[in-house]
C-alpha positions in Angstrom: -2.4 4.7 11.3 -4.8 4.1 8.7 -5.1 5.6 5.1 -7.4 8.0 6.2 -4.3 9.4 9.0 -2.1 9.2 6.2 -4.6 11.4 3.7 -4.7 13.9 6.5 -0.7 14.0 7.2 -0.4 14.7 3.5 -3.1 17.4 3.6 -1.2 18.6 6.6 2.0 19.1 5.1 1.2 19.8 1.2 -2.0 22.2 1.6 -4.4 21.5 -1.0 -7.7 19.9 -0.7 -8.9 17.0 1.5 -10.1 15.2 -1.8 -6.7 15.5 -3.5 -4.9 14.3 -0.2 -7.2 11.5 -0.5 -6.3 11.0 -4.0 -3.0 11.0 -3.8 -2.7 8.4 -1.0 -5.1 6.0 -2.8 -3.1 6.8 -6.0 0.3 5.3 -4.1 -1.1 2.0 -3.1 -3.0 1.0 -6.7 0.6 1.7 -7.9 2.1 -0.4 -5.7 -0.5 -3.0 -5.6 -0.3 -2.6 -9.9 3.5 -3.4 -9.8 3.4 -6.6 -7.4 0.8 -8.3 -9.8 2.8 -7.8 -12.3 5.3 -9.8 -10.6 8.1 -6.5 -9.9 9.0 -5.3 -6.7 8.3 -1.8 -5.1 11.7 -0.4 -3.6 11.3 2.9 -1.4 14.6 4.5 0.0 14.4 5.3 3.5 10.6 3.4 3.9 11.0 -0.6 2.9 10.6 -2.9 -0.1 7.9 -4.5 -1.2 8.0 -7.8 -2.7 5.1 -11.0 -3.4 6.1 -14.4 -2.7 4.4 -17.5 -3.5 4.1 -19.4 -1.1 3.5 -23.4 -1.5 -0.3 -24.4 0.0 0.0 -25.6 3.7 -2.2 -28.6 5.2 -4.8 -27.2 7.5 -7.7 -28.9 9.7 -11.0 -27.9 9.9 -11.7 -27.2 13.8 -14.9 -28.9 13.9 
């Protein structure tokens, strides 16, 4: 399922327009994406929790 599945399951269930569906889905991830730069986490009851880690830089090799 991509956003554009998840727009239309909104549409499906709220009415409205297509564009606001679209909206409103686009509107939900800036606001999560907003709130882990900021360095909170995103809890949602029922769904999951979102939450950015740093993570220390790994040693890698370049395949050629």
């Amino acid at each position: 399922m991509n956003k554009n599945d998840l727009a239309d399951a909104v549409l499906n269930k709220i009415g409205g327009t297509k564009k606001a569906a679209e909206d409103a889905v686009e509107t939900v991830f800036e606001t999560i994406a907003h709130t882990l730069k900021s360095g909170d986490e995103v809890s949602v009851a029922g769904f999951g929790t979102f939450l950015a880690k740093k993570r220390a830089a790994r040693e890698a090799r370049n395949p050629r």
